[in-house]
Structure formats: C-alpha cells, structure tokens
NUZA-587338 format. One record per atom (N, C-alpha, C, O): x, y, z; residue in three letters. Coordinates in steps of 0.001 Angstrom, whole numbers, plus 524288, in hexadecimal, padded with zeros to 5 digits. Example, Ala and Ser with C-alpha at 12.3 -4.5 7.8 and 13.67 -1.06 7.14 Angstrom:
833867E9C681E78ALA/8300C7EE6C81E78ALA/833907F31C81E78ALA/8379C7F30982111ALA/832327F73681BA8SER/835667FBDC81BE4SER/832648001E81EBESER/834618047281F67SER/
This chain:
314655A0311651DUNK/30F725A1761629EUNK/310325A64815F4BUNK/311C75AA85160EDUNK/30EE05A52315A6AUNK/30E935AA98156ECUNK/30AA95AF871598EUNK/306535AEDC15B87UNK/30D975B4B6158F0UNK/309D65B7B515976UNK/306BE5B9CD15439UNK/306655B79814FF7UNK/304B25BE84155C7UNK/303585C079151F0UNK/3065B5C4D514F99UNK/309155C6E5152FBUNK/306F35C76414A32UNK/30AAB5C9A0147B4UNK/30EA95C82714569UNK/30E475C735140B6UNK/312B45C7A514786UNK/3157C5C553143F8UNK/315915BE64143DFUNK/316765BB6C14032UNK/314E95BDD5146A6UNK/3127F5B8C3148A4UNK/30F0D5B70314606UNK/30ECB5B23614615UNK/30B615B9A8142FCUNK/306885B80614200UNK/307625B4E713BD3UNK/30B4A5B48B1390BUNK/3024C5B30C13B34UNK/300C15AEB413822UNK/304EE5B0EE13331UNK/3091F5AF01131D5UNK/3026F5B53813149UNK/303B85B85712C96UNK/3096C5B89812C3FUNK/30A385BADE12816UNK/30D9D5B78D12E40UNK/311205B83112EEBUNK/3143C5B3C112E9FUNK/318C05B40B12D00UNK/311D95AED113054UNK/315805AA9213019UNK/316BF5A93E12A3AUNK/313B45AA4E126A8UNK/31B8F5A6CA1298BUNK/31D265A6351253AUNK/318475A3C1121BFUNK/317245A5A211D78UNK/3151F59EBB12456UNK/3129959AA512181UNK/30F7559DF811D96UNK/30FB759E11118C9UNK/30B9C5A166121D9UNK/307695A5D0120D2UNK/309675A93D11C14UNK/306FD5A9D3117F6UNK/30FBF5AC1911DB5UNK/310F05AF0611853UNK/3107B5AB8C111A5UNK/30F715ACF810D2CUNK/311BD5A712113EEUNK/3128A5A26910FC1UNK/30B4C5A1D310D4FUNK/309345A15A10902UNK/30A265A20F110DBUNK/3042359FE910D99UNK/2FFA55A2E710D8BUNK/2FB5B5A16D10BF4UNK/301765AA171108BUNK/2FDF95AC3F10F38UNK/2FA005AB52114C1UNK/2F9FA5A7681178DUNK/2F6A95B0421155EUNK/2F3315B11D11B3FUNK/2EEDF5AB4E11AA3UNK/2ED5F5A9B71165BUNK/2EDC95A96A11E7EUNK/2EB455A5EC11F62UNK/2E6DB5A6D9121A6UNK/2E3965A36412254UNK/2E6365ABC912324UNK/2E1205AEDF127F5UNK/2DCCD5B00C123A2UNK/2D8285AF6E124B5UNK/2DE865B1DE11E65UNK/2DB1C5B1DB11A82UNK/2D6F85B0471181BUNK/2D2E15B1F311636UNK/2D9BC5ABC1118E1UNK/2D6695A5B2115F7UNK/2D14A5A38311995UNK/2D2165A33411E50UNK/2CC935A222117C4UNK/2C9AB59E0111AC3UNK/2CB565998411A67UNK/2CBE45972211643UNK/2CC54597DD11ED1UNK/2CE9F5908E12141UNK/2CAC658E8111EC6UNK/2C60158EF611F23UNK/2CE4058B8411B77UNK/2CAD4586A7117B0UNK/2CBE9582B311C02UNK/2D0215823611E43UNK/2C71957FA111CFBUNK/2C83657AD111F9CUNK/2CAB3575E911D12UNK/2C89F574511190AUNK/2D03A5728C11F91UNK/2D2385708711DECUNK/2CFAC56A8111E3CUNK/2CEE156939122CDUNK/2CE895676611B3BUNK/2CC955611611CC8UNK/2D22555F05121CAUNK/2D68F560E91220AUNK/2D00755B0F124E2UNK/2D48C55A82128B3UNK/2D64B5568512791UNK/2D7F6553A612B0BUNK/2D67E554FB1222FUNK/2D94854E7512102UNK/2DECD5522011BFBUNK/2E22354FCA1196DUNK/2DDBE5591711C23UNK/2E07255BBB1188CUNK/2E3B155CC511C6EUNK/2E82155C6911A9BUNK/2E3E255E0412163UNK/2E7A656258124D9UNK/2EDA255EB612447UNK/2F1DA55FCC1223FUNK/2EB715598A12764UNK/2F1F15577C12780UNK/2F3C95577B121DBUNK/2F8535589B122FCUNK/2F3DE5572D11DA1UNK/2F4D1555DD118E5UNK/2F78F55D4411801UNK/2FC2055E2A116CCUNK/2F49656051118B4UNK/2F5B75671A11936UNK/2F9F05668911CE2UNK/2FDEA5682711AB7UNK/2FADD5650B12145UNK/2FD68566171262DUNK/302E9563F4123BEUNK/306B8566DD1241CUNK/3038655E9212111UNK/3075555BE311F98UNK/3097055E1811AC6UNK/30D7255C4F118CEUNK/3067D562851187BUNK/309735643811341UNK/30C475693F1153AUNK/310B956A011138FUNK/30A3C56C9411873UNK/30C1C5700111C60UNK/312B156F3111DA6UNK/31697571E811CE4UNK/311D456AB211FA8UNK/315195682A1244DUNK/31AED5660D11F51UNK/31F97566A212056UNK/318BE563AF11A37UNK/31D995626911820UNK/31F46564E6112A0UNK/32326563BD11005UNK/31B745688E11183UNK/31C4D56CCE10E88UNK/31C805729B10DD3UNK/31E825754510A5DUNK/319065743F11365UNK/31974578BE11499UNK/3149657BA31107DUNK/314875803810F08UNK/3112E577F510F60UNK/30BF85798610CB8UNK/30A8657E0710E0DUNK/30B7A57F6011292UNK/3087C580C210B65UNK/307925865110C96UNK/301205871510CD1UNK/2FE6D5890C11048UNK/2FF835848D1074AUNK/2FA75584DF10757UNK/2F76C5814C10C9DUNK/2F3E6582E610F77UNK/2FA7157B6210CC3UNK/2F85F578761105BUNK/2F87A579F711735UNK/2F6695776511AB6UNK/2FAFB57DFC1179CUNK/2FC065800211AE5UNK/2F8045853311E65UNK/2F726585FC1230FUNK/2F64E5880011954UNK/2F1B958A4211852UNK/2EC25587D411AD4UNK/2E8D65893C11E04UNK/2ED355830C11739UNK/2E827581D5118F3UNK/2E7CF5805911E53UNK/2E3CC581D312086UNK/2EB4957D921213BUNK/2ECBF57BF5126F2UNK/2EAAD5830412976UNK/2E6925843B12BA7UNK/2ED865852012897UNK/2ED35589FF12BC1UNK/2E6ED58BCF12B6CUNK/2E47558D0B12F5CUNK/2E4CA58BC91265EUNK/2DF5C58E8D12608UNK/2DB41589861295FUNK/2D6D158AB912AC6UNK/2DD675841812A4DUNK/2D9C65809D12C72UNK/2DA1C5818A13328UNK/2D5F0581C313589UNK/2DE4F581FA1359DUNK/2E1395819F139FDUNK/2DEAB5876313CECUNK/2DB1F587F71401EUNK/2E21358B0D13A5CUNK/2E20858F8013DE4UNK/2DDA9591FE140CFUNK/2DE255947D144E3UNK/2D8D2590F013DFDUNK/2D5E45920B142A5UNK/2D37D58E3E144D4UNK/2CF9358F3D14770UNK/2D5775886714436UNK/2D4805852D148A0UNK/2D78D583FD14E02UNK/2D5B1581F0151F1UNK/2DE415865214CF8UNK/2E0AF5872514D8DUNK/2DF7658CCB15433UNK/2DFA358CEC15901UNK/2DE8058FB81503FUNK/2DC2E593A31545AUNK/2D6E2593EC15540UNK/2D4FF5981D156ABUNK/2D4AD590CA154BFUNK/2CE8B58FE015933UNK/2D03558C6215D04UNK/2CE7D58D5416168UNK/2D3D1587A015C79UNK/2D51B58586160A2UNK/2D95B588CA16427UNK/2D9AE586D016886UNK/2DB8558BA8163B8UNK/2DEC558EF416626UNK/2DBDE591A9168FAUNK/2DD255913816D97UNK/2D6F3595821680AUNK/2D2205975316A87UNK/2D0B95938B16FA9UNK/2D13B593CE1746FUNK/2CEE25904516C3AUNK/2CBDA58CD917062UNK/2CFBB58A6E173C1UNK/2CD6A5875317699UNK/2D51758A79174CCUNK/2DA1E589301783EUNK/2DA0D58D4A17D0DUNK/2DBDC58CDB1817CUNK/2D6D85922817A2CUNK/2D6DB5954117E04UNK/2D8D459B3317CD6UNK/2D74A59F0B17F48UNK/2DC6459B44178CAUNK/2DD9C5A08E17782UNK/2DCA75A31417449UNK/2DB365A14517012UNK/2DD285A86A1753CUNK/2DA9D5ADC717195UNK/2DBCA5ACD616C31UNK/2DFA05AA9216A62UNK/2D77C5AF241698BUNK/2D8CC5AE17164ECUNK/2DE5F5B0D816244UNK/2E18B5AECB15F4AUNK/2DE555B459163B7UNK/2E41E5B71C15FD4UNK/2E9445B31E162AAUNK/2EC495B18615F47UNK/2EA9E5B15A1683FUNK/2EBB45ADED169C7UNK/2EB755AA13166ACUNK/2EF7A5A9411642BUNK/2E6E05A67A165BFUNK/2E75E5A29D161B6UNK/2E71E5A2D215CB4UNK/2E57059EAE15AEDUNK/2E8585A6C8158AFUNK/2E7AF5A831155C5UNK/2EFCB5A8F115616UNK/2F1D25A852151C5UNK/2F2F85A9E6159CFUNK/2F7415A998159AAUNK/2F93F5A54A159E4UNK/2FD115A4181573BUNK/2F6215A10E15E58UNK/2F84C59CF815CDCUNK/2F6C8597B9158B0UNK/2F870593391585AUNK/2F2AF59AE7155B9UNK/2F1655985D14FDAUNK/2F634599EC14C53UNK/2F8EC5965714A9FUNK/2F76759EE514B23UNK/2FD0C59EBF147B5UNK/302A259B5A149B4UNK/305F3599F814682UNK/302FE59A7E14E53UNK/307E4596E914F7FUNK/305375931614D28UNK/306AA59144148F2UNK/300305912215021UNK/3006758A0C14E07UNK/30154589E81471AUNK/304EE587471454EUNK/2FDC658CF1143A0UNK/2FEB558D4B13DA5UNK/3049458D7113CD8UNK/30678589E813A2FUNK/30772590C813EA4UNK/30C33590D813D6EUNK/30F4258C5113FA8UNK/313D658C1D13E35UNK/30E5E58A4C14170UNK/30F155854B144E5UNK/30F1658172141BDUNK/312DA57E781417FUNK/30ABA580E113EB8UNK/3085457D6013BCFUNK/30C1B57D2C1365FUNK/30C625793E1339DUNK/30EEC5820413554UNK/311005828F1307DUNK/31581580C6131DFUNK/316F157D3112F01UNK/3188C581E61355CUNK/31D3A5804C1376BUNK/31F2D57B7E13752UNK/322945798C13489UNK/31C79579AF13AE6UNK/31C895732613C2AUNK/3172D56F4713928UNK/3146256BD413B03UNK/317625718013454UNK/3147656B80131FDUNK/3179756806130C0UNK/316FA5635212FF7UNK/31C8656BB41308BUNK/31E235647B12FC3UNK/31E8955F25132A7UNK/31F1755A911314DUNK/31DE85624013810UNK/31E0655C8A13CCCUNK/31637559DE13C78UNK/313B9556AC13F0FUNK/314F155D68137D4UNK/30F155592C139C8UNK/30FBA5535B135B6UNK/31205552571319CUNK/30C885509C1393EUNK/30E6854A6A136A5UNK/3076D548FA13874UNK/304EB548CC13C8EUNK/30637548111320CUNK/2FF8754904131C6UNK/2FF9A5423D13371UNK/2FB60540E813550UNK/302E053EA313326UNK/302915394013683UNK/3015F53AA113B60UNK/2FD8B5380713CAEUNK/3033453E7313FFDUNK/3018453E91144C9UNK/2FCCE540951469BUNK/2FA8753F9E14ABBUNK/2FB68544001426CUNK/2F69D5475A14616UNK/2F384549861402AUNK/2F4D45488313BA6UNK/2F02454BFC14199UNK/2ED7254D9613D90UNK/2EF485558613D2AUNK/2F17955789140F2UNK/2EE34558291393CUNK/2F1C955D5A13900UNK/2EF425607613E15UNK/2F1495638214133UNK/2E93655E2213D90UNK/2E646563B01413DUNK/2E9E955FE914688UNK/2ED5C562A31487BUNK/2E9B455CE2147D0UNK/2EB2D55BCB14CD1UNK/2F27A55E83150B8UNK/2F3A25603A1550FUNK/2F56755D3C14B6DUNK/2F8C35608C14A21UNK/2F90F565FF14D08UNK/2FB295675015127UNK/2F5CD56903148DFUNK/2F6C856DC4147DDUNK/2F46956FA914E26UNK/2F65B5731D150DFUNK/2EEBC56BA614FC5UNK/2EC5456F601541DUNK/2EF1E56E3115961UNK/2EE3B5706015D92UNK/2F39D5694915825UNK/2F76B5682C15CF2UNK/2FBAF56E4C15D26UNK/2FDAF5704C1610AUNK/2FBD556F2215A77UNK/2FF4F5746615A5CUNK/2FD465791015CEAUNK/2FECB57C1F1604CUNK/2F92757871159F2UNK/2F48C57E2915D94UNK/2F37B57D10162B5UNK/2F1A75809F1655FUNK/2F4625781D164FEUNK/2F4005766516AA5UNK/2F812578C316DAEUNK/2F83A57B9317193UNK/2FCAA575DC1695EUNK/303415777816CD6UNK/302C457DE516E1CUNK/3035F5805217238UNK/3015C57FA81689DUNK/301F95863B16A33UNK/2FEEB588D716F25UNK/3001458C6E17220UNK/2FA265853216EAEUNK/2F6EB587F4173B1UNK/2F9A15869F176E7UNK/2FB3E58A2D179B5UNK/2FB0F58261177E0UNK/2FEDD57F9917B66UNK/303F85830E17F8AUNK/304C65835E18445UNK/306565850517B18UNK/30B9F5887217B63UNK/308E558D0617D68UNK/3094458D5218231UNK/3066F5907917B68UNK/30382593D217D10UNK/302115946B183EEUNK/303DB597491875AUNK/2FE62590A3183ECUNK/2FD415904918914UNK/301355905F18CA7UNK/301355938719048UNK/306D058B2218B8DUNK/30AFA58C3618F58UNK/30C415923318F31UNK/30AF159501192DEUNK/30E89593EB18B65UNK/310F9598F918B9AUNK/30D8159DD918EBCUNK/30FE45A1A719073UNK/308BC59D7818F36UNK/3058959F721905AUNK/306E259F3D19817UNK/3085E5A2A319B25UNK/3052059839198F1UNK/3072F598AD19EA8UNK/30B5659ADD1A02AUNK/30B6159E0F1A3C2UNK/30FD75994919D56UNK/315C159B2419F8EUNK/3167F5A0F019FBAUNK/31A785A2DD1A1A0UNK/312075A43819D69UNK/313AF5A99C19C70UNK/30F815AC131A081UNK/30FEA5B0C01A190UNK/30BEF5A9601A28CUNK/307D95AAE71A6A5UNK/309EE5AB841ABDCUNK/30DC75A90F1AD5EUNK/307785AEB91AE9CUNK/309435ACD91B411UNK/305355AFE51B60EUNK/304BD5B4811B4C3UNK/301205ACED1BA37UNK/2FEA55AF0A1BE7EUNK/3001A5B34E1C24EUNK/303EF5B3831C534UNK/2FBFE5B6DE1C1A5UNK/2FECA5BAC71C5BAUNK/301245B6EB1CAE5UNK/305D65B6291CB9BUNK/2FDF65B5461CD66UNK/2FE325B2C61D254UNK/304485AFEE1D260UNK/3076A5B0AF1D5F3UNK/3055B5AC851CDB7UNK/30AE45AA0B1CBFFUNK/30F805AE781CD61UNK/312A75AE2C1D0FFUNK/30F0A5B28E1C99DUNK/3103C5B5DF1C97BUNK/313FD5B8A01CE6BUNK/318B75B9631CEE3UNK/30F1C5B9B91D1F2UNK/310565BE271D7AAUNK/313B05B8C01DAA1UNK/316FF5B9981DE03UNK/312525B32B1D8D7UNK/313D45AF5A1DD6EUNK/31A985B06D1DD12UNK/31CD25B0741E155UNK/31DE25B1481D854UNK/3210C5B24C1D7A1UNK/326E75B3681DAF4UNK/328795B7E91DA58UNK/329085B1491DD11UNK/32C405B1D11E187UNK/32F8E5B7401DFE1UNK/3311B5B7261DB54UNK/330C05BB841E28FUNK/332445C04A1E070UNK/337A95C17E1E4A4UNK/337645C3C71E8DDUNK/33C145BF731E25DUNK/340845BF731E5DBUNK/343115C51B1E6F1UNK/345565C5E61EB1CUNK/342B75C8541E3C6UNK/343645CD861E5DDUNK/340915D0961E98DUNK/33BC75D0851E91CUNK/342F05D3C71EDCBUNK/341B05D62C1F025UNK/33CCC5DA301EE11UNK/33E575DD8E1EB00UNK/336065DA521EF8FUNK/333BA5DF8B1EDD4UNK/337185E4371EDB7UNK/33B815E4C21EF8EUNK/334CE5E6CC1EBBDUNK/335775ED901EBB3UNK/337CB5F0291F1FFUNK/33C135F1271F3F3UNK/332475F07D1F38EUNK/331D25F2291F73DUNK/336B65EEE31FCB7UNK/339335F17B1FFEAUNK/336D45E8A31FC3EUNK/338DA5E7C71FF4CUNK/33EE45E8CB1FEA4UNK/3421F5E8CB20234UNK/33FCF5E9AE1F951UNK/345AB5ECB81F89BUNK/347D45F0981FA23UNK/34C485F0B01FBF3UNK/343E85F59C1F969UNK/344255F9161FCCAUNK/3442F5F994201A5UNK/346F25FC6820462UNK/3408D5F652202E5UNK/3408A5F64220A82UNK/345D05F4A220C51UNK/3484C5F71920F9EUNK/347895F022209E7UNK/34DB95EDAE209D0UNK/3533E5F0FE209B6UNK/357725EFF720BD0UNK/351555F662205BCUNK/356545F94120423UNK/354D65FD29207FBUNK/358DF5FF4F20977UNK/351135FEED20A20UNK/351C76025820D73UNK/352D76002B213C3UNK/355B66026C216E5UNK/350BD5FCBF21481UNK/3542D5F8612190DUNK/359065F84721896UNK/35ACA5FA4121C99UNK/35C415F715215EEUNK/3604C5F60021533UNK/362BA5FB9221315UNK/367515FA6C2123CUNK/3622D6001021203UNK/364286046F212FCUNK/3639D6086F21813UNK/365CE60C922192BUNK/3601C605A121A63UNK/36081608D9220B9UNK/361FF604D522507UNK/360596053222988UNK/364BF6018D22394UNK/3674A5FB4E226EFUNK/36D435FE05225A9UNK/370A95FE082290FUNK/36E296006022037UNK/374B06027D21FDBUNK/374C9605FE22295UNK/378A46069322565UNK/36F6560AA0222CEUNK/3723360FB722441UNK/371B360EAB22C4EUNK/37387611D122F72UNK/36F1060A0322DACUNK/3716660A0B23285UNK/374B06073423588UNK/3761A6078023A1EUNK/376096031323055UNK/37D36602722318FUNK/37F046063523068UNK/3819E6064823473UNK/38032609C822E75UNK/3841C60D9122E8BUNK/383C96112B230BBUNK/3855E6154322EC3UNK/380EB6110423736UNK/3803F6146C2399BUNK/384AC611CA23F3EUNK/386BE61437242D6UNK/384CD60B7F23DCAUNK/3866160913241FAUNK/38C6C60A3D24353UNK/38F9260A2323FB0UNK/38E1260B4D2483DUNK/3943760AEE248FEUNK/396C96049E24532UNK/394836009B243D6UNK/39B3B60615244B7UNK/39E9D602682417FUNK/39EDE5FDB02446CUNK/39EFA5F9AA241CBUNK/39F015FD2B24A21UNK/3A08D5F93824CB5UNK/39BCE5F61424C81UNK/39CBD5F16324C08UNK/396CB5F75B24CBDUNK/392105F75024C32UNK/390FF5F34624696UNK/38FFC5EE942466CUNK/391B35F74724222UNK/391AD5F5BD23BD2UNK/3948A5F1F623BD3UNK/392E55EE6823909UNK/39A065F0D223EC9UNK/39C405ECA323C6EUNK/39A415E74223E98UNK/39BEA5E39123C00UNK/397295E5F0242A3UNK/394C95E324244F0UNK/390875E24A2424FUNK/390845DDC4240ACUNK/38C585E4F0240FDUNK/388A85E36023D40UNK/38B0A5E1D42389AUNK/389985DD49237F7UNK/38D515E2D5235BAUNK/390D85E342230D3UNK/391F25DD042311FUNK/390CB5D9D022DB9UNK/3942B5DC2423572UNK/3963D5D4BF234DBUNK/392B45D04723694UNK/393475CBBE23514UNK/38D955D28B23B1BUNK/389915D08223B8CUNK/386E55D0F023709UNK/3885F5CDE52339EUNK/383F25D3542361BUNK/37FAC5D41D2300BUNK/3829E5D28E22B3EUNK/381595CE3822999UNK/387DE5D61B2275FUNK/3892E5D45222382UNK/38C9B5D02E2222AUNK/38C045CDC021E0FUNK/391155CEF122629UNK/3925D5CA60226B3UNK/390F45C508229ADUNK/393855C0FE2293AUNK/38CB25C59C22CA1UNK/38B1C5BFD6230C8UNK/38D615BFB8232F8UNK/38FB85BBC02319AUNK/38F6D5C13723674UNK/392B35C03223993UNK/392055BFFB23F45UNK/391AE5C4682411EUNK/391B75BC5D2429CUNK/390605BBD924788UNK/391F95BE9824C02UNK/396A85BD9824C6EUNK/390A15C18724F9BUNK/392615C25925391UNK/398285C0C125675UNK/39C8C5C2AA256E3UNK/396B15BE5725752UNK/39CD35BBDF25922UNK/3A0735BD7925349UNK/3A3E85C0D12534BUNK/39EEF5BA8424EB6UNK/3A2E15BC61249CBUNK/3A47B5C12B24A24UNK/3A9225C2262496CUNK/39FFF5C60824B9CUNK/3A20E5CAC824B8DUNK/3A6405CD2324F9AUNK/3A9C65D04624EAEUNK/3A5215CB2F25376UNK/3A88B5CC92258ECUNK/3AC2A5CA1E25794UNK/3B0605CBBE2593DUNK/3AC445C601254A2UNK/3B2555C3AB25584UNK/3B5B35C5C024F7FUNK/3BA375C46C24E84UNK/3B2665C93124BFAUNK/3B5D75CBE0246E3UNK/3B6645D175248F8UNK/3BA495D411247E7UNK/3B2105D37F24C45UNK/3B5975D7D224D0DUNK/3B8F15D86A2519EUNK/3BBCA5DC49251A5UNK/3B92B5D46A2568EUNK/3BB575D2AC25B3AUNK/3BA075D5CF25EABUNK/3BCD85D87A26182UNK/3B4425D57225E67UNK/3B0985D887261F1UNK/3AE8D5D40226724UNK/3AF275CF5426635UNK/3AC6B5D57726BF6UNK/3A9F05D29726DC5UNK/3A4155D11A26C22UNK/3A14C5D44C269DEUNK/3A2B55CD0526D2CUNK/39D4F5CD3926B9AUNK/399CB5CF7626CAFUNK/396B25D11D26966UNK/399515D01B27172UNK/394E15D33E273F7UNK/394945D9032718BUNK/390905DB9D27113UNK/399515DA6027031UNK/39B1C5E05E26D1AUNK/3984E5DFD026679UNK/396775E33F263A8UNK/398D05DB38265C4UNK/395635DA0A25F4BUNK/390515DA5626058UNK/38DD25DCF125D2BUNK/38DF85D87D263CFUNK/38AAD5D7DE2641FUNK/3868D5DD75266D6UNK/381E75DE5D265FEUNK/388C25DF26268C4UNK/386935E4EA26B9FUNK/387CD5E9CD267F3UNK/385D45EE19268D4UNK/38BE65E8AE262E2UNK/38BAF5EC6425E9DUNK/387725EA8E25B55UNK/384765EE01259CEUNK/386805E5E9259E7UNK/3826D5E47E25716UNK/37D475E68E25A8DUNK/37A3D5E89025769UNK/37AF55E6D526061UNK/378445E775260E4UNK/378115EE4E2608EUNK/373D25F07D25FFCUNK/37CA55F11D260EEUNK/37B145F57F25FBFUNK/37A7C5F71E25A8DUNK/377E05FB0225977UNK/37D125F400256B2UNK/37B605F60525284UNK/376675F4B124F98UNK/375195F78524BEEUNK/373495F0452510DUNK/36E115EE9125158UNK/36A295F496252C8UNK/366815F6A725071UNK/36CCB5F5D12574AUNK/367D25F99725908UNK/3671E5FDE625632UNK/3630760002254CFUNK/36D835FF8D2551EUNK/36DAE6042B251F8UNK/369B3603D724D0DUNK/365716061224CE1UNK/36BF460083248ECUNK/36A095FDFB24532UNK/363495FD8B244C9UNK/361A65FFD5240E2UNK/35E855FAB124889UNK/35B3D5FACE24A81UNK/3590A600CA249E9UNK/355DE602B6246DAUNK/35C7E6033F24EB8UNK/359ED608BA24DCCUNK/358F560C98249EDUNK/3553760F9A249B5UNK/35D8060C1D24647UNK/35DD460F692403AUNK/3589260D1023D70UNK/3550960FE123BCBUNK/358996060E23D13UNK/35604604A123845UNK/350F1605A223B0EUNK/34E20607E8237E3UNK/34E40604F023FE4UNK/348C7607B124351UNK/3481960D9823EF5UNK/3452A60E0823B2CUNK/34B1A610BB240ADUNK/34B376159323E81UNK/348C1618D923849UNK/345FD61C7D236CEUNK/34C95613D42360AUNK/34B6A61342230D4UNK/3456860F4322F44UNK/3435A60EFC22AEEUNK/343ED60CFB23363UNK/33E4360C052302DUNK/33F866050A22EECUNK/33BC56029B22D28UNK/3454D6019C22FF2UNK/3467D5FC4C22E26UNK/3448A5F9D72327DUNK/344585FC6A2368BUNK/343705F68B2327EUNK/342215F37123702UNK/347695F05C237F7UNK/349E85EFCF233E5UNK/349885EE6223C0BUNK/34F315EC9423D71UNK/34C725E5F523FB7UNK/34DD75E33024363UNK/348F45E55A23C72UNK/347E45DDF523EE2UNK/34BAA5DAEB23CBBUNK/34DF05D74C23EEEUNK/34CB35DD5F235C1UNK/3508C5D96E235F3UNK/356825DB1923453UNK/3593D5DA1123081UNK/3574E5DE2F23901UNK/35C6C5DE5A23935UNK/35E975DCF123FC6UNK/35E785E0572432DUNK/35FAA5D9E024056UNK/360A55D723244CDUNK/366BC5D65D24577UNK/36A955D712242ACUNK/365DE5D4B724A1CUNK/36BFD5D2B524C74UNK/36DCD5CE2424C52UNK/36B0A5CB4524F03UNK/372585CB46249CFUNK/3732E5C7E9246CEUNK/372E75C3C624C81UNK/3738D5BF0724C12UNK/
C-alpha cells in the first residue's frame, strides 16, 4: 500500500506525466465511455483517457473504502494504490469480460482484501500474546537457581575427599552403589555410610544458608 509522501499521488510517475488531479472537479464520465477510456489506457498508455478514469473513480473508489470500514486518510492511501494500479495493469483489462467499473472496483476489493490479512497477521491479542509458551527460565527463578547452586559448591568443598569422591560418582557420573564400591574397592556398607555422612553434612550447611535440601537427595 502506498503511503503518504513520497508515496503519494503527486509523485507517481503517471501524476508527474499529467499533472495534479486533486485540482480538477470530477467530470462525470457516461458508463458506456469508461471501458472504451479503460482500453485506451490499457493499449496506449492514454494520458488524457486516463485522467478522466481517475477524476470518475477516485472518489468512488474511496467512499467505498470508507464504507469497508476504514479511516479516511487510511482510505485515501489505499485509493492511490488502486489508481496507480489502474495505470499499471490496464493492459490485462479485456472490456469482453467485465465492464471497467467492475474491473477497477474488483481491485479496490483485493486491496481491502490484502489489508485486512496483513492487518490480522500483524495483530495479536493480549490474551494470545501472555498464552505464549516462554522456555527460558524467569528472572527471578535464575537467580534463585545461581544462588542454589553456588552454596551446593561451597558445601561440597567443605566435604572430606573420601566423602567428595563418592558424591562426585553418585551425582555427576550415575553411578550406582555397588558401581562405586566396586571402582574404588570399597565395601559397600562403607559407600554407603560415607554417602550418608556426607548427606548430613551437606543438609546442614545448605539449612544454614537459607536452601531447602528437598531436592537434593540420596541417589
């Protein structure tokens, strides 16, 4: 859709060619003249006949655009596409199929037409909107996350080594009980009673600090 400025009427080539058209009072055209105007347009690039199309059209052009529903400077923008429209492509009118006004006001349809889609696709309901699935973590729950997870390090690294290395293969590698006793050739009951002491330890720091320890559990 043309805007306004450079866009505008005054500007298109046709307009420089034939001079302001906003000037003139719209002589009414007889309608047994339009297709006969429309077809000299279309295979000569009539200038005058072209004129007269524009001074008959344009503000029928944009009263039906009004009454479609939109503002006038709105339809008053999409009155210069259809005119320029009209100059463009006369040559596909074929006054055997249709008559010119029928033509010309199928165009002013399409544009409202286009309009309207572009209009939906660029809308969106708040409500649409918020429904929005939002795969990143909030703000806030990032923070809660980085400070969890910076007072979960500082009380592993309070733990004895024999301790750390037992969580270390339970938690970062998966590794089962039995797997662990049998990589470091510990007894089990010995894996299992370091894990429970280092649970408690662990427990007690993150209490301290304000984390809740629900979900840090024993594998």
């Amino acid at each position: 859709m043309l805007g306004r400025g450079e866009g505008s009427v005054s500007s298109m080539p046709w307009a420089q060619t034939f001079g302001s058209c906003y000037s003139r009072g719209g002589r009414a055209a007889a309608a047994s003249d339009l297709d006969s105007l429309l077809t000299a347009v279309g295979s000569s690039r009539d200038g005058k006949a072209f004129t007269v199309l524009f001074d008959h059209f344009r503000p029928r052009v944009h009263a039906q655009m009004v009454r479609f529903g939109l503002a006038p400077v709105a339809a008053e923008d999409v009155t210069q596409d259809v005119m320029a429209t009209i100059w463009r492509k006369a040559h596909l009118y074929d006054a055997r199929k249709s008559a010119a006004a029928t033509w010309i006001f199928q165009i002013a349809r399409n544009r409202r037409i286009d309009l309207s889609r572009r209009d939906r696709e660029l809308s969106c309901d708040n409500e649409v909107f918020l429904a929005i699935p939002d795969d990143e973590e909030a703000s806030d729950e990032r923070i809660t996350s980085a400070r969890h997870e910076h007072h979960v390090r500082a009380a592993l690294g309070t733990l004895p080594p024999a301790q750390f290395d037992i969580i270390r293969l339970a938690f970062f590698e998966g590794l089962t009980h039995t797997a662990i006793a049998r990589q470091l050739n510990l007894p089990l009951g010995t894996v299992k009673s370091r894990l429970r002491l280092a649970f408690t330890r662990m427990r007690r720091l993150l209490a301290k600090a304000g984390v809740t320890a629900a979900s840090f559990q024993s594998p």
